[in-house]
Every structure is written in structure tokens, then in C-alpha cells.
C-alpha positions as CSV (number, residue, x, y, z in Angstrom):
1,X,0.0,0.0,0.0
2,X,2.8,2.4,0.9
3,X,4.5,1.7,-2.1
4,X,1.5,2.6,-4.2
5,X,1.2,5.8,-2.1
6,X,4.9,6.6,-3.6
7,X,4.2,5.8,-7.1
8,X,0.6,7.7,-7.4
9,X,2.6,10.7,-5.5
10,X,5.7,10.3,-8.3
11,X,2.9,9.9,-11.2
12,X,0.4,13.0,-10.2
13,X,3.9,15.2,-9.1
14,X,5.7,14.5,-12.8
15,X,2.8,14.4,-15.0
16,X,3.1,17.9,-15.6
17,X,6.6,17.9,-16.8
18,X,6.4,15.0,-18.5
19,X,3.5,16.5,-20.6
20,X,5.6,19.3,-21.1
21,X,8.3,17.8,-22.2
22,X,7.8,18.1,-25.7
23,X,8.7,22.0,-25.5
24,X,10.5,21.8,-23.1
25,X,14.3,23.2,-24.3
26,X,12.4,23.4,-27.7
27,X,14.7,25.2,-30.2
28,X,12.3,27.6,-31.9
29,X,12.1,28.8,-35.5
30,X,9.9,31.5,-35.9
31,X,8.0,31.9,-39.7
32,X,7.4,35.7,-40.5
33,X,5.9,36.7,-43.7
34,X,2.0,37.5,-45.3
35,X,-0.3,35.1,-46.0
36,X,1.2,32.4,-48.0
37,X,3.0,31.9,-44.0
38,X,0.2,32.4,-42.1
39,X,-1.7,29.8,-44.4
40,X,-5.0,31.8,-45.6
41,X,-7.7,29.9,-47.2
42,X,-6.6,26.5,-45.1
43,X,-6.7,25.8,-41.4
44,X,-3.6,26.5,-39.0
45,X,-2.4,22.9,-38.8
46,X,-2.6,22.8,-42.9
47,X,0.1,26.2,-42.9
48,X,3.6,25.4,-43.6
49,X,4.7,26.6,-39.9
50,X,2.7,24.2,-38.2
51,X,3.3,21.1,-41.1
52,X,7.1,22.0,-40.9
53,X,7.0,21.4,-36.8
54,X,5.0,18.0,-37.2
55,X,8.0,16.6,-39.7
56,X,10.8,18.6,-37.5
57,X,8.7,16.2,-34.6
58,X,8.9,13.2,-36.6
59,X,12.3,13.2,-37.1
60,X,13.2,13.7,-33.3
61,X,14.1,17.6,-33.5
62,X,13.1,19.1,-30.4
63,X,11.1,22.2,-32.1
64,X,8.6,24.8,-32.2
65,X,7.7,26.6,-35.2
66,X,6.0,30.0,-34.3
67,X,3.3,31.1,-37.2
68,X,3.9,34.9,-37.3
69,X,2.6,35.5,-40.4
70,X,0.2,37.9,-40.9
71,X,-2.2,38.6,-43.8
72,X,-1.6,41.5,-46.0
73,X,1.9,42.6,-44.4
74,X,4.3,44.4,-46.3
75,X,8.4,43.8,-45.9
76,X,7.8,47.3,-43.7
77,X,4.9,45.3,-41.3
78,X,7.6,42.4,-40.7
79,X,10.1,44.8,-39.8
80,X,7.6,46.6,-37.5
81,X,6.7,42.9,-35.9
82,X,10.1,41.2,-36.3
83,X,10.9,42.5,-32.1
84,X,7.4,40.7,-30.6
85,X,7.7,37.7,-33.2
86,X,11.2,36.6,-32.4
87,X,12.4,35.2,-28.8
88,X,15.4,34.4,-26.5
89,X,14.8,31.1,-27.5
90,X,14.5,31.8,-30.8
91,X,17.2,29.8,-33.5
92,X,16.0,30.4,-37.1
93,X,13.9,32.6,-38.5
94,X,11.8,32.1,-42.3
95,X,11.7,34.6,-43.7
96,X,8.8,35.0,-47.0
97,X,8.7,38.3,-48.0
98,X,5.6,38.3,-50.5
99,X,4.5,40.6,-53.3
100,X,2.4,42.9,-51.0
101,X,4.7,45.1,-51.1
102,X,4.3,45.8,-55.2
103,X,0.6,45.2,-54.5
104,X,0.4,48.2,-52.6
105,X,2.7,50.1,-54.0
106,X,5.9,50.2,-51.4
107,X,8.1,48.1,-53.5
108,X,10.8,50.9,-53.6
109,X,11.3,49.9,-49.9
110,X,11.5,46.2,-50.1
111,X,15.2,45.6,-50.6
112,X,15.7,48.2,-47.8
113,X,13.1,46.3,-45.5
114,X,14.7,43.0,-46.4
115,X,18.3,44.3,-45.5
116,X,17.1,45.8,-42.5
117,X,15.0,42.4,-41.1
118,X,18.5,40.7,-42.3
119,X,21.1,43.2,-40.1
120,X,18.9,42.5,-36.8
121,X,18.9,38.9,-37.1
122,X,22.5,38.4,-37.8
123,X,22.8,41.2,-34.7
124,X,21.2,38.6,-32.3
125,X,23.1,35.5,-34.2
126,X,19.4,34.1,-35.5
127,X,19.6,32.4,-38.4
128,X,17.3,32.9,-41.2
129,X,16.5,31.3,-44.6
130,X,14.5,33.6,-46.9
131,X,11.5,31.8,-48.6
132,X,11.1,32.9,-52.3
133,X,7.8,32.3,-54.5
134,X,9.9,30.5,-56.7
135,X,10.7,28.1,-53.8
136,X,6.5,27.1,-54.0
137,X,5.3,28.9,-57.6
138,X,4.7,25.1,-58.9
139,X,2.7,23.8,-56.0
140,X,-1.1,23.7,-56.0
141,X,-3.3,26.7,-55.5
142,X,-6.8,27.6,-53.7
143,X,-9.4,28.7,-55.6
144,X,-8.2,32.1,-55.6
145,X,-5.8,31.4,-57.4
146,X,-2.7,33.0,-55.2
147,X,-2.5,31.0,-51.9
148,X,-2.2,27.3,-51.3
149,X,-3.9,24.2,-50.6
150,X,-3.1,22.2,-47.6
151,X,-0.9,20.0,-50.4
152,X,0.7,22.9,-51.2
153,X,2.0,24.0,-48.0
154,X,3.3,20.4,-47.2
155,X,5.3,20.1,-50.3
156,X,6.5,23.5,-49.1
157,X,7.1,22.2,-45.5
158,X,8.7,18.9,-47.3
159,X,11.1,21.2,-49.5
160,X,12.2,23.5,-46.6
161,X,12.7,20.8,-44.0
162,X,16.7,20.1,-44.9
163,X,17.5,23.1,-45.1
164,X,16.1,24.1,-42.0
165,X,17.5,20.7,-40.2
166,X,20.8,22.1,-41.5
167,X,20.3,25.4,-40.2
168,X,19.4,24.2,-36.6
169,X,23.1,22.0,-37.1
């Protein structure tokens, strides 16, 4: 009986971190960008952020990947976010400037953005891969037209994951 007493105490007291443990010490990689990141016209767990975690997971990579896309954001909104966004614990960032910029008119300012985003991340020793179109301009589109399927954010997620392994090296 008293030995039961121990175990039930040692179960109930280290449920909580053994629950935990998944995040716990979690490297995290943080995706900024517009809405091809933040995964508009498909649920969260269908975004690339969330489908790049799940293989990261899979493989045994202690990780979190942070969704801070946002929908609409110029290169000037990601610099604006890029302090809240990113953490102490924070290892890589992806980067996926999109064309909102052009779309509303601010493209003189993208390179500048972009260099800027660049300069603060190698100033805290993050590193970043940047995420062009081209990297996903083949994969299969919504019916709008523009954003992704939940097919085409995992062949994203798919396509990214070495580099990003590599990254977290």
C-alpha cells in the first residue's frame, strides 16, 4: 500500500513535466511573412509553420515553429513585428517576404526592408532562410488562385525541412 502511495505521489507530481516535455528546451524557429505563412484559405495545422513542426517532430528535432505570419503585411509590417515575433529562445527565422509590397505600392522599400530584417537577425546571431515564390510557384493553388492548398503548404514544408534541419546544425 505504501509503495503505491509513492508511485501515485511520483505519477500525479511528474505528469506535468512529463507532458511538457515536448517543449521543453524546444529550439524555436519563428516563420514571419503575409499570407502564403500564415496559411489563408486553409486551417492553421494545414500552414507550412505548423506542417514544418509536425516533420521537425517526426524526425526527433526538439522544435517549435511560431506562425507569425500575418495577412496583407508588407516587408515594412515584418520589420515593424520582427521584435514581438522573435524570442530568446529563438534559433532560425523564415523569412517570406511576398509581393504585398508591389501590391500596394511600397516596392521601392523592399530591398531596404529585407536588409534591415536581415542586419537584426544576424545582430542577435538568429539564423534565417528567406522563402522565395519560386521556392513554392509550382505547387497547387486555392481557388483564388494565389495561396495554397493544404498539399501545397506540405510540399513546401517537405522542401524546406533540410534546409532548416541544417540550419538548426
Amino acid at each position: 500500500m505504501k509503495t503505491t502511495l509513492h508511485i501515485l505521489t511520483a505519477i500525479i507530481f511528474c505528469t506535468p513535466f512529463i507532458l511538457s516535455a515536448g517543449y521543453g528546451n524546444a529550439a524555436e524557429v519563428v516563420a514571419i511573412g503575409a499570407s502564403q505563412t500564415f496559411g489563408k484559405g486553409v486551417p492553421r495545422r494545414a500552414a507550412y509553420p505548423a506542417q514544418l513542426e509536425k516533420l521537425l517532430r517526426d524526425k526527433g528535432i526538439n522544435v517549435k515553429v511560431k506562425n507569425a505570419g500575418i495577412n496583407g503585411a508588407t516587408t515594412g509590417k515584418m520589420l515593424e513585428t520582427l521584435r514581438d515575433a522573435i524570442g530568446s529562445d529563438t534559433k532560425l527565422v523564415l523569412l517570406q517576404p511576398g509581393s504585398n509590397d508591389a501590391r500596394k505600392g511600397k516596392q521601392d522599400k523592399t530591398e531596404q526592408h529585407i536588409r534591415k530584417l536581415l542586419d537584426k537577425l544576424e545582430s542577435r546571431n538568429i539564423r534565417y532562410i528567406i522563402v522565395r515564390k519560386g521556392d513554392y510557384a509550382e505547387y497547387p493553388r486555392g481557388p483564388d488562385g494565389l495561396h495554397l492548398t493544404d498539399d501545397g503548404y506540405a510540399r513546401l514544408a517537405k522542401k524546406l525541412l533540410p534546409r532548416v534541419i541544417a540550419a538548426l546544425r
